[in-house]
C-alpha positions in Angstrom: 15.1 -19.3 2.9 11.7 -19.4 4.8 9.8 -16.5 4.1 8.2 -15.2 7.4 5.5 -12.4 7.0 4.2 -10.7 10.1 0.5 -9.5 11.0 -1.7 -6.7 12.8 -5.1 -7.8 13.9 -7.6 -5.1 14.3 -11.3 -6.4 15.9 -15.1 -5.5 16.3 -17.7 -6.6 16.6 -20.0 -7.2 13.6 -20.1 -10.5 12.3 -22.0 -12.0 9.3 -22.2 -11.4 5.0 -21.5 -8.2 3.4 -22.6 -7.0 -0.3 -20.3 -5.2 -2.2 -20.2 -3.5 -5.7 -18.3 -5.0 -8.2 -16.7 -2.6 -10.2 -15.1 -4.7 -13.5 -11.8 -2.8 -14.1 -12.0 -0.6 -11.0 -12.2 -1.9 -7.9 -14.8 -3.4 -5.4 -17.0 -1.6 -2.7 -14.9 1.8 -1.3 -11.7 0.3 -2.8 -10.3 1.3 -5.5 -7.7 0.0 -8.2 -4.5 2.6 -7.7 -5.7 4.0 -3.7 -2.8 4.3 -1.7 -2.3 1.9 1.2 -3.0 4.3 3.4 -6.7 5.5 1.5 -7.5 2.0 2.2 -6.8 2.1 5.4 -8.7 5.1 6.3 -11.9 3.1 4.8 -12.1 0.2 7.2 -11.2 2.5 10.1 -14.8 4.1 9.0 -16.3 0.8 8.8 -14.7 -0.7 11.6 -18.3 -2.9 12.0 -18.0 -4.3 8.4 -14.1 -4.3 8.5 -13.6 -6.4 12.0 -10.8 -8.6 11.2 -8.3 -7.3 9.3 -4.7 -8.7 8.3 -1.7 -7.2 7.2 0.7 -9.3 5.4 3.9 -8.4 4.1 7.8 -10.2 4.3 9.4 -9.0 7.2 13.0 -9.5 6.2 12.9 -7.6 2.2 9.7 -5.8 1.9 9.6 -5.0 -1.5 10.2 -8.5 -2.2 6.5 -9.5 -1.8 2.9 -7.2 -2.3 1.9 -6.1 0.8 -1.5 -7.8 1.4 -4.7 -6.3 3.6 -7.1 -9.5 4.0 -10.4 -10.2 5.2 -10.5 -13.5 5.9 -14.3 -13.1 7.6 -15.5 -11.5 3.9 -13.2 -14.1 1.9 -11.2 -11.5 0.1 -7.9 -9.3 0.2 -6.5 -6.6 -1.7 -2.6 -6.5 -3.0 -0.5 -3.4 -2.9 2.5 -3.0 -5.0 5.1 -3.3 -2.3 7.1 -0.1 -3.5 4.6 2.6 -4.7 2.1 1.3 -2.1 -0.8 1.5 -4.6 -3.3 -1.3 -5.2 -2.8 -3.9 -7.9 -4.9 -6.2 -7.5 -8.2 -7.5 -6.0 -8.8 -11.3 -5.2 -12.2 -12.9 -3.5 -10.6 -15.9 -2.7 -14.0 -17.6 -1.1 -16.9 -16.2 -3.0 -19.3 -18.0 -0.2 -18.0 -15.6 2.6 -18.7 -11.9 -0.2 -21.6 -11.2 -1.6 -20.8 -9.0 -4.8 -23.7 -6.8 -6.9 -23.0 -6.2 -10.6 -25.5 -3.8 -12.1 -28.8 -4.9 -10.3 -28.2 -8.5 -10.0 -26.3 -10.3 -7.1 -23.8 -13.2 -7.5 -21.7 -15.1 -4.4 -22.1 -15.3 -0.6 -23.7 -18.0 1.2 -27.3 -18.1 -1.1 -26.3 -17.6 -4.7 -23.6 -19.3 -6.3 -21.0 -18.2 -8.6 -21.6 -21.1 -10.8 -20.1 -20.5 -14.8 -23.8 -20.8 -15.9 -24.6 -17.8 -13.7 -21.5 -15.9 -14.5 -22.1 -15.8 -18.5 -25.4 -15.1 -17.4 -24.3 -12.1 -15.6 -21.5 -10.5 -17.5 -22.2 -12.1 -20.9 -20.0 -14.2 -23.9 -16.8 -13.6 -23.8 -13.8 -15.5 -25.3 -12.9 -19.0 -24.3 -10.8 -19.0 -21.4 -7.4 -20.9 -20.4 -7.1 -24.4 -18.6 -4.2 -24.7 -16.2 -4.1 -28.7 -16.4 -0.9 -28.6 -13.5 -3.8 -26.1 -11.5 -6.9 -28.0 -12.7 -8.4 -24.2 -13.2 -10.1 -22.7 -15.9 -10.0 -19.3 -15.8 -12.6 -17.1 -18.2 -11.5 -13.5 -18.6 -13.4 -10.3 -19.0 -11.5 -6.9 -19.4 -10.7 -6.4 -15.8 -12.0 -9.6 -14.3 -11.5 -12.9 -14.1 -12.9 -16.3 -13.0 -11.5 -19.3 -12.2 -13.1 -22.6 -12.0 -11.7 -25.8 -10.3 -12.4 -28.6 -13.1 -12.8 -32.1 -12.2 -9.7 -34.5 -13.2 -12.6 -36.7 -15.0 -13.8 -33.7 -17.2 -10.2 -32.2 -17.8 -10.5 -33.2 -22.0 -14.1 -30.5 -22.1 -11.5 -28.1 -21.1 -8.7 -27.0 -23.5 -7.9 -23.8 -24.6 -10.4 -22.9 -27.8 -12.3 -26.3 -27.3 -14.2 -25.7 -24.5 -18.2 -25.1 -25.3 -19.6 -21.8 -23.7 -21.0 -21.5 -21.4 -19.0 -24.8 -19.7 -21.2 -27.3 -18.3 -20.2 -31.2 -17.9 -21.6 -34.4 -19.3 -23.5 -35.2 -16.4 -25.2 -31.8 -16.3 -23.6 -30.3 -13.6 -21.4 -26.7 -13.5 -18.4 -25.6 -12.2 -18.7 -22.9 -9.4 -16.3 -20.0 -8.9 -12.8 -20.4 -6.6 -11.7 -17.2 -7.3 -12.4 -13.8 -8.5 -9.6 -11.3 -9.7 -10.7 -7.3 -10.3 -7.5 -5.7 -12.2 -6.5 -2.8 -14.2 -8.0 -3.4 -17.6 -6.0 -0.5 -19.7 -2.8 -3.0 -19.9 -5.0 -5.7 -21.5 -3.5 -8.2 -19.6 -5.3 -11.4 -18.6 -5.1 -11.6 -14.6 -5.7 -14.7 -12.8 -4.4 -17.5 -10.6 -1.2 -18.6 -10.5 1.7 -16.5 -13.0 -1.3 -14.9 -14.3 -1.6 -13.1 -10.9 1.6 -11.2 -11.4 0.9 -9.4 -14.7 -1.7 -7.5 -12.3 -0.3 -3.8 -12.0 -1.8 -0.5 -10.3 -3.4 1.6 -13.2 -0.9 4.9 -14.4 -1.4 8.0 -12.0 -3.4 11.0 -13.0 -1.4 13.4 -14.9 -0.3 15.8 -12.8 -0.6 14.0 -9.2 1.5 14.5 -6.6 1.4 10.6 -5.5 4.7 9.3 -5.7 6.7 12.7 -6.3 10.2 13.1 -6.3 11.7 14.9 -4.3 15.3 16.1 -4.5 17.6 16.3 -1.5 20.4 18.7 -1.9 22.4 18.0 1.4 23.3 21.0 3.9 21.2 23.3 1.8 17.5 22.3 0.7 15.0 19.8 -0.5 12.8 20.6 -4.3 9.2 19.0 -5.1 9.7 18.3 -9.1 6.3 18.1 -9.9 5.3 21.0 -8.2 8.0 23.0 -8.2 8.8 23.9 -4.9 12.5 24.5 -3.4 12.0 24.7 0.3 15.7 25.7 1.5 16.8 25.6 5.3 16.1 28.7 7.4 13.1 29.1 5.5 10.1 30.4 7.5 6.7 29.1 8.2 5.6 31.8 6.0 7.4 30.5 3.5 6.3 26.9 3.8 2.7 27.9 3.6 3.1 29.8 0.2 5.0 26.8 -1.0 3.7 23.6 0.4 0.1 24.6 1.8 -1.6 24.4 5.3 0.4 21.4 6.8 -1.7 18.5 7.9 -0.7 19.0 11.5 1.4 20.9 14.2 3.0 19.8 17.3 5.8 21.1 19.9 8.9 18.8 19.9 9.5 16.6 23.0 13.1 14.8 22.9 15.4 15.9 20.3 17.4 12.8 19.9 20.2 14.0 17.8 20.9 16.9 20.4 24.7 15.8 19.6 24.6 18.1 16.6 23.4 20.9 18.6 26.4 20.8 21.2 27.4 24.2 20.4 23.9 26.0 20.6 24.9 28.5 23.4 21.1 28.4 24.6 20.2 26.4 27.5 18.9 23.2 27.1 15.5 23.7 28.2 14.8 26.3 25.1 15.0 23.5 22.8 11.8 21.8 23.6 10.4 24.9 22.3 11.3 23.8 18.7 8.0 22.7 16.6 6.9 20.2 13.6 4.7 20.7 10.6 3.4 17.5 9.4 3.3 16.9 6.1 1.5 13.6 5.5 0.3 13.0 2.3 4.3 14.1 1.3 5.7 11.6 3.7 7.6 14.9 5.1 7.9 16.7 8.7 9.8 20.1 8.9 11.2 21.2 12.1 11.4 24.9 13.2 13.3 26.7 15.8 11.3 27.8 18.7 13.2 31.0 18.7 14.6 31.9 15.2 11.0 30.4 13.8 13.1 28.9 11.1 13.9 25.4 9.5 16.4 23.3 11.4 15.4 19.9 9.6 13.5 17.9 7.7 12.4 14.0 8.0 11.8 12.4 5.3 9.2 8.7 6.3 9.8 5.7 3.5 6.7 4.0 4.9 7.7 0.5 4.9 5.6 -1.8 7.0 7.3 -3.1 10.5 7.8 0.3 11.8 6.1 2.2 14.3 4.9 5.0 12.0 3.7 2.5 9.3 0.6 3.8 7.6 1.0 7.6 9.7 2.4 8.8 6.0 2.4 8.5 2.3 5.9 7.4 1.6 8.5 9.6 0.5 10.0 9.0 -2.8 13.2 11.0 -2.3 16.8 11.1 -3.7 19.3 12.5 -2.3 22.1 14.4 -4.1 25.5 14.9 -3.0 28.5 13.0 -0.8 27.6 12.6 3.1 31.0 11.3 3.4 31.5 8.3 6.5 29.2 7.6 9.2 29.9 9.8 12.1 27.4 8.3 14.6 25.8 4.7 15.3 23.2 4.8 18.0 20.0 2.8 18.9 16.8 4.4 17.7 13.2 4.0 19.1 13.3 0.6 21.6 9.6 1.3 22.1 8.7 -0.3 18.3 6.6 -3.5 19.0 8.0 -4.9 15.7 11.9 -4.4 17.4 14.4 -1.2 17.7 16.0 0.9 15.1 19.4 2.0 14.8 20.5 5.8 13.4 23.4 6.5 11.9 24.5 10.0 11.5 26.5 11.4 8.8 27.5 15.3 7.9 23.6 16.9 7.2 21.6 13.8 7.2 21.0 10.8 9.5 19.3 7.5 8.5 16.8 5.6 10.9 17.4 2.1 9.8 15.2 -0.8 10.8 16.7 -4.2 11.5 16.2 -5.6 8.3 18.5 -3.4 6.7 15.9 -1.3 5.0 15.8 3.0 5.8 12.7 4.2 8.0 13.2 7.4 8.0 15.5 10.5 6.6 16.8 13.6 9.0 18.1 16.2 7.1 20.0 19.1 8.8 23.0 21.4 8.5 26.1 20.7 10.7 
């Protein structure tokens, strides 16, 4: 089956080289091995005149098939996020003419020094011989957190097998190979990262102990939802009182417009008009919004946001990594969601105390919790 991955294209207009630090193990320039998609994000919208052509990659149809991929094409590299915990993997300079990188004081790559193997052992010193992919015609040399691969001429393939090669490499007639590709990675797995298979071992580094990133959170239908990391049980009809002492100032307020699953409301004796008055906290570095009441001032729902790329909210929240707990029995309502998407409608389907927003390749958008 043809894979078809879909893009966003955001433009300046600054054009030309940029420097970058390379951080071995860690990361290059502001990102950083383990940064949620959505950190990353918020650095090129700062930089929007170094960052002026950005891609997003990612397979439409089964998103956690595939990393999802930011790219650069104008600075010649992209970073990979682990399609399910959203958290960067990997770092690849795929054309070290377009990135200039500084390493302690020196500079190596862009369009005046090259990346040569000389002036790589140079730079970061002896290392181990490398691997020779003959299929590939690479050599990649490995230092903890980095690698290098070098495109090897089929005439010099014999000065290149594994443990025979002469460091650093150089070729009969006096020439050098220059760099193809660069890989920054995780170096506490000690795992060897490069083209080709070697590109999956790549894996974000472990979370901070302690960090909220990635928490679960427990759904008890009809009754509440419980942080297990931190702790908290935030139960319906709780107050915004109560949220505060448990959760923290919410990242944002607003007034509810449109409630579209008024159906559930049917037998509110108020009249309709009194229900615009209801009210969000936004939660979204916990992938959460609350609902209150505009009258009671308590909790009437919660939505839960998975995050996935192809909806309208992508990157508006840290996913939610939620599970829910108990029977919601069979679906009691099928309707069309949002038609306004650019990347195609949704479709809800109600069940008793929760509601899924599903987009059209199958995969849940978002969570509505309620009591019926």
């Amino acid at each position: 089956m043809s894979q078809r991955r879909n893009r966003r294209r955001c433009e300046g207009t600054a054009m030309g080289a940029i420097v970058l630090d390379l951080r071995p193990g860690l990361g290059i320039g502001p990102f950083s091995l383990g940064m949620p998609i959505c950190e990353a994000f918020a650095q090129i919208e700062q930089q929007p005149n170094i960052y002026d052509v950005v891609h997003v990659k990612y397979l439409d149809e089964d998103p956690l098939k595939l990393d999802i991929v930011i790219s650069f094409p104008d600075h010649g590299f992209h970073l990979r996020f682990d399609p399910w915990s959203q958290r960067l993997r990997l770092v690849e300079i795929f054309d070290i003419k377009r990135l200039q990188m500084c390493y302690a004081t020196s500079l190596i790559g862009g369009p005046s020094t090259l990346a040569t193997f000389v002036a790589v052992y140079a730079l970061f010193g002896p290392t181990f011989p490398g691997t020779y992919d003959k299929d590939r015609g690479v050599y990649t040399l490995f230092y903890p957190g980095l690698s290098f691969a070098f495109p090897i001429p089929t005439q010099y393939a014999d000065c290149c097998h594994d443990g025979e090669a002469e460091l650093p490499l150089e070729f009969p007639d006096g020439t050098t190979p220059v760099t193809c590709r660069v890989s920054i990675y995780d170096k506490s797995m000690d795992k060897k990262v490069g083209v080709g298979s070697f590109m999956d071992k790549a894996s974000a580094p472990p979370l901070p102990v302690g960090s909220l990133y990635m928490e679960e959170v427990h759904v008890k239908l009809g009754e509440e939802i419980w942080f297990t990391v931190g702790g908290q049980h935030i139960p319906f009809g709780a107050s915004p009182q109560d949220v505060w002492t448990e959760l923290g100032r919410p990242c944002g307020i607003h007034q509810k417009q449109v409630d579209q699953m008024v159906i559930h409301s049917a037998s509110d004796p108020r009249p309709r008009t009194t229900l615009c008055g209801d009210y969000f906290y936004n939660f979204f570095t916990r992938g959460l919004d609350i609902l209150f009441d505009g009258q009671t001032h308590k909790i009437k729902k919660f939505v839960l946001h998975t995050n996935y790329p192809g909806h309208a909210d992508f990157n508006s929240y840290i996913k939610c990594n939620f599970e829910i707990l108990g029977d919601c029995g069979r679906a009691a309502i099928q309707t069309q969601g949002s038609t306004s998407n650019p990347f195609g409608s949704t479709f809800v389907y109600g069940y008793q105390n929760v509601a899924f927003e599903v987009m059209k390749n199958g995969y849940i958008a978002t969570v509505t919790l309620f009591q019926s």
